[in-house]
TILODO-891295 format. One record per residue (C-alpha): residue in three letters; x, y, z. Coordinates in steps of 0.02 Angstrom, whole numbers, padded with zeros to 5 digits, always signed. Example, Ala and Ser with C-alpha at 12.3 -4.5 7.8 and 13.67 -1.06 7.14 Angstrom:
2
ALA+00615-00225+00390
SER+00684-00053+00357
END
This chain:
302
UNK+04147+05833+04279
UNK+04177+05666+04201
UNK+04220+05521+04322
UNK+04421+05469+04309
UNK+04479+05323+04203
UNK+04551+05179+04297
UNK+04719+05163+04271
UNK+04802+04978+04278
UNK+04984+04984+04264
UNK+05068+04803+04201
UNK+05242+04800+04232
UNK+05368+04646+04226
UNK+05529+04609+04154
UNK+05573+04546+03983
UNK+05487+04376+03935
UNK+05360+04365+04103
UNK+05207+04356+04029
UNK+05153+04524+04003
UNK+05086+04498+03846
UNK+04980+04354+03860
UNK+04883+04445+04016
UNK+04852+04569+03904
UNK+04804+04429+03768
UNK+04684+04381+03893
UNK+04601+04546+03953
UNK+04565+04590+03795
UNK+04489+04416+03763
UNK+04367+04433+03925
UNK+04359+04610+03956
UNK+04174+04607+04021
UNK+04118+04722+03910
UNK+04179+04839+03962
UNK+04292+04978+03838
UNK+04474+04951+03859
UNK+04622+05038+03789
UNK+04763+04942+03779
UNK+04925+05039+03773
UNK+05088+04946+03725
UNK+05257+04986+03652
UNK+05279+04828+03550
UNK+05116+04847+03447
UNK+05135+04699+03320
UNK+05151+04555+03473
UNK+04966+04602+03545
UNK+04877+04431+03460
UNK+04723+04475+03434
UNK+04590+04382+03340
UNK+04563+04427+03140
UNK+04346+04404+03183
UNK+04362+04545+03336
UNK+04454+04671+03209
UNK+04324+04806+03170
UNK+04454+04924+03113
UNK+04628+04950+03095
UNK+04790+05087+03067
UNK+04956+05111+03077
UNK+04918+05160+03268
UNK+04766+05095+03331
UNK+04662+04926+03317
UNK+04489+04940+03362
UNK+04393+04784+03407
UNK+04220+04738+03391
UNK+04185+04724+03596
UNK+04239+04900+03635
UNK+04426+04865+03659
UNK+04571+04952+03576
UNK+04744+04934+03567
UNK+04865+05094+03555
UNK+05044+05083+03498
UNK+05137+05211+03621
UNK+05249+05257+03489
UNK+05367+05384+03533
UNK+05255+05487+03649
UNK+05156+05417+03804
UNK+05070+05578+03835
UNK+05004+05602+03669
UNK+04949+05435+03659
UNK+04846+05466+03825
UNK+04806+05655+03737
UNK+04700+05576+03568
UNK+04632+05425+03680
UNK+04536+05569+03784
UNK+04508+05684+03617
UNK+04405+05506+03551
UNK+04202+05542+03529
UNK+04201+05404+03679
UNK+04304+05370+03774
UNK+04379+05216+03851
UNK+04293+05159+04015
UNK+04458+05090+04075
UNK+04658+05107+04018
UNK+04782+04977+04048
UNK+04958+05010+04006
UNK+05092+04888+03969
UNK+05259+04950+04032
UNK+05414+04892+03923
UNK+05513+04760+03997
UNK+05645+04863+04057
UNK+05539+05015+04130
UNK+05498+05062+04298
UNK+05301+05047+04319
UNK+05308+05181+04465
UNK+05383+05310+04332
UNK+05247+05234+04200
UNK+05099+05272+04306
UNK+05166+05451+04375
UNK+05166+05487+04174
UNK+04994+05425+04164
UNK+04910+05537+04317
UNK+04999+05689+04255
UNK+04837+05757+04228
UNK+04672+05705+04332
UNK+04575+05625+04189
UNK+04653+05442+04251
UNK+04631+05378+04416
UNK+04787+05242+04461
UNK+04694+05072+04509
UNK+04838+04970+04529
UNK+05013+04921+04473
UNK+05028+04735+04432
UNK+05195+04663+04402
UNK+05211+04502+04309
UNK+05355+04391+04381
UNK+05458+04237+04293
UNK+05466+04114+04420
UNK+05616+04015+04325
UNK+05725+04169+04328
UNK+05657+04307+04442
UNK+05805+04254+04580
UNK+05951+04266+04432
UNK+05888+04425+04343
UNK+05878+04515+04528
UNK+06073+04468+04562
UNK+06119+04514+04402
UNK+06228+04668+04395
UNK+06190+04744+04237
UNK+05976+04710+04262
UNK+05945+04668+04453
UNK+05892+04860+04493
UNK+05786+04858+04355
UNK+05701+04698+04394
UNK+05697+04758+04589
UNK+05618+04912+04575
UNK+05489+04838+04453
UNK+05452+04717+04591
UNK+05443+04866+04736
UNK+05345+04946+04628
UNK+05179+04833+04621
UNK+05039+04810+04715
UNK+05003+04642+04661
UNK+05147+04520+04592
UNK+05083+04393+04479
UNK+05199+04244+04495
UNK+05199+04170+04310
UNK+05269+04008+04231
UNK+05228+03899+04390
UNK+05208+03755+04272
UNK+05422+03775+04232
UNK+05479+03736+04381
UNK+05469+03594+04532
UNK+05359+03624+04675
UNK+05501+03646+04812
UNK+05584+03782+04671
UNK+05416+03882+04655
UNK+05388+03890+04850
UNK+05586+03955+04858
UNK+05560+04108+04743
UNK+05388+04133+04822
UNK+05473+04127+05011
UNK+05613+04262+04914
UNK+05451+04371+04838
UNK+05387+04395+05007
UNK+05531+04423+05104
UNK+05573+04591+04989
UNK+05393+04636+04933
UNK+05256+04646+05065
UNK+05122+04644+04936
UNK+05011+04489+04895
UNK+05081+04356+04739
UNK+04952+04264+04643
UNK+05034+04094+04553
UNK+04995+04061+04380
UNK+05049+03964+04223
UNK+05018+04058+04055
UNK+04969+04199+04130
UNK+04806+04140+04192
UNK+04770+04264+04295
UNK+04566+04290+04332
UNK+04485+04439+04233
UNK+04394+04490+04416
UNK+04562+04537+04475
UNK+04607+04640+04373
UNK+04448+04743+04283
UNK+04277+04772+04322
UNK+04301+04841+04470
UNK+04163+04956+04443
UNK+04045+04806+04374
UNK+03988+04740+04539
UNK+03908+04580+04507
UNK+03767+04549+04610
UNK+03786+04489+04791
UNK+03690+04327+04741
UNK+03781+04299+04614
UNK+03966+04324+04698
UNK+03888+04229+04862
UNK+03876+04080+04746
UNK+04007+04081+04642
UNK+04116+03925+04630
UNK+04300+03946+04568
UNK+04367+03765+04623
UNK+04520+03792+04685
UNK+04584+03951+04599
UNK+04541+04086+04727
UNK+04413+04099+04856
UNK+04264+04252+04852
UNK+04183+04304+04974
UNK+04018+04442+05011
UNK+03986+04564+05159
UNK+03814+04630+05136
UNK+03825+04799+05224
UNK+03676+04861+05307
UNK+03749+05006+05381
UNK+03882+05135+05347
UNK+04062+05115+05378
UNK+04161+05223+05492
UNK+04303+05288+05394
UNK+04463+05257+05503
UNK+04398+05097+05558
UNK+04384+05058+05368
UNK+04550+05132+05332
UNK+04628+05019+05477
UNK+04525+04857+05419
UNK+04584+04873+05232
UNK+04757+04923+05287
UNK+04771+04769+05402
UNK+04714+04625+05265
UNK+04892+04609+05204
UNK+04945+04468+05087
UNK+04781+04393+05133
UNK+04651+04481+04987
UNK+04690+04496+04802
UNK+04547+04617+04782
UNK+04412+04703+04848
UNK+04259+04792+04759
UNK+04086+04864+04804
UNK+03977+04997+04831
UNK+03950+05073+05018
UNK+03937+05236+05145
UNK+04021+05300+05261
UNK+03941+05376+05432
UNK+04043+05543+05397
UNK+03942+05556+05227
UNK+03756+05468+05243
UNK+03711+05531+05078
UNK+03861+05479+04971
UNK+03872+05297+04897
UNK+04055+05273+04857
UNK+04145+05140+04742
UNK+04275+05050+04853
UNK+04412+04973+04776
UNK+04556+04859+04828
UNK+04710+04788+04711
UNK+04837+04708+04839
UNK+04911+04855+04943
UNK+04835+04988+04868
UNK+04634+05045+04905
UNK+04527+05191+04854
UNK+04364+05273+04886
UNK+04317+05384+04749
UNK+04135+05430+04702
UNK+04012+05288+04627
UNK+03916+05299+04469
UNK+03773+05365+04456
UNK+03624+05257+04515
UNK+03738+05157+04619
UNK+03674+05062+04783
UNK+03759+05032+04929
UNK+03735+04841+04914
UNK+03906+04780+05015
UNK+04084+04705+04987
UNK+04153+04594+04856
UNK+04307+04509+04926
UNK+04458+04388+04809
UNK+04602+04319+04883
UNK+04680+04148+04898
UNK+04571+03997+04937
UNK+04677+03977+05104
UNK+04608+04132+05166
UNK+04495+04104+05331
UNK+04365+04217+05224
UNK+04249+04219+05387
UNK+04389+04318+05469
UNK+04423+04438+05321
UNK+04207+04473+05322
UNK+04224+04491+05526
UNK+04366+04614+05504
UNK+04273+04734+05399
UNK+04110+04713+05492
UNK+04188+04778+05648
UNK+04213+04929+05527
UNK+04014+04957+05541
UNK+03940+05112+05604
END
């Protein structure tokens, strides 16, 4: 049986930034083949030298991405995107401003051909507090926020210092998920896609991101033991972003798994084939005592 498409769910009210993350996934996507899905079709800016091909429904770009007007029909959107001759490796799905990810993503893993990654809601930090008391859009704009896994606090660069740590103090006291702050949307590819794409553990060790977010490696010589991994990854909190590799587990010896982390929500699904069980990829704020984080899951060691 083919292996599940990651799903990544973008949700956010009007104006947040939606677009311009997508903007920018499909401008670093890795290369790996995305499929962009979006109501509002015509405000997806994407560059006239990447266009190999192009309808009234779909643009197809020259590194493997394309971008899917939803039209009037999610499900038959999702329907021709698996009839294609390949494929996309990966789906990301941009819910209107006024939808409910949640109900966006149920849509989406009607079937089992889609595997949910993550929901991601993009938040406007100049009028997050004002749209959530409104009357007439503050459930809307709530339940969009419940809904994520990973809030990505845009338009930092809008307001004062003092104003962006009060709505961040507010996102945390009614979401217990972690909130990444960003201006235009800036929001690191690794975060978001290539999951899947484990760099090398080298490579990652090495890596130098200034100030942006802090990355961190646990080489794992030895399986994990499930529940203790469960009850590591559970326990992390607000204080990883992400988490990605390639491991076992003592109940299966034989079995590499992909492990993935987006926020609040984790998964253990199958690995590709040819995989190795090289160890732990770990994102998340560059306050993070990443020593503690690597110790945590260690003690999850067979």
């Amino acid at each position: 049986m083919p292996q599940a498409i990651p799903l990544l769910v973008l949700g956010g009210f009007l104006g947040a930034g939606k677009t311009t993350l997508l903007n920018r996934l499909l401008a670093d996507s890795e290369g790996a083949r995305i499929a962009v899905l979006v109501n509002d079709f015509g405000s997806i800016a994407v560059d006239s030298r990447l266009v190999a091909s192009a309808d009234a429904d779909t643009i197809e770009l020259s590194n493997g991405c394309i971008c899917c007007s939803i039209g009037s029909s999610l499900m038959e959107t999702l329907l021709r995107l698996l009839a294609r001759p390949v494929p996309p490796e990966r789906l990301v799905i941009e819910a209107s401003g006024v939808a409910d990810p949640a109900r966006i993503a149920a849509i989406g893993l009607a079937g089992d051909a889609f595997r949910l990654e993550s929901i991601v809601t993009v938040i406007d930090a100049e009028t997050v507090r004002c749209r959530a008391a409104d009357p007439l859009v503050g459930d809307t704009v709530r339940r969009q926020i419940a809904a994520a896994d990973l809030l990505v606090l845009n338009k930092s660069d809008l307001v004062e210092a003092h104003e962006l740590d009060a709505v961040r103090s507010w996102l945390e006291a009614v979401a217990a998920v972690p909130i990444v702050v960003t201006a235009q949307a800036a929001v690191p590819p690794a975060l978001l896609i290539g999951a899947d794409r484990l760099p090398s553990l080298a490579h990652a060790a090495t890596a130098d991101h200034g100030e942006q977010f802090g990355q961190w490696v646990l080489a794992a010589d030895r399986p994990f033991r499930r529940a203790a991994l469960a009850e590591a990854l559970d326990s992390f909190g607000s204080r990883l972003w992400r988490a990605k590799g390639f491991l076992r587990l003592a109940e299966q010896p034989d079995a590499v798994l992909l492990l993935q982390l987006v926020g609040r929500r984790w998964s253990l699904a199958a690995a590709p084939a040819g995989a190795a069980p090289e160890g732990v990829v770990l994102i998340g704020p560059p306050q993070t005592d990443g020593q503690a984080v690597i110790e945590t899951l260690r003690s999850a060691l067979a």
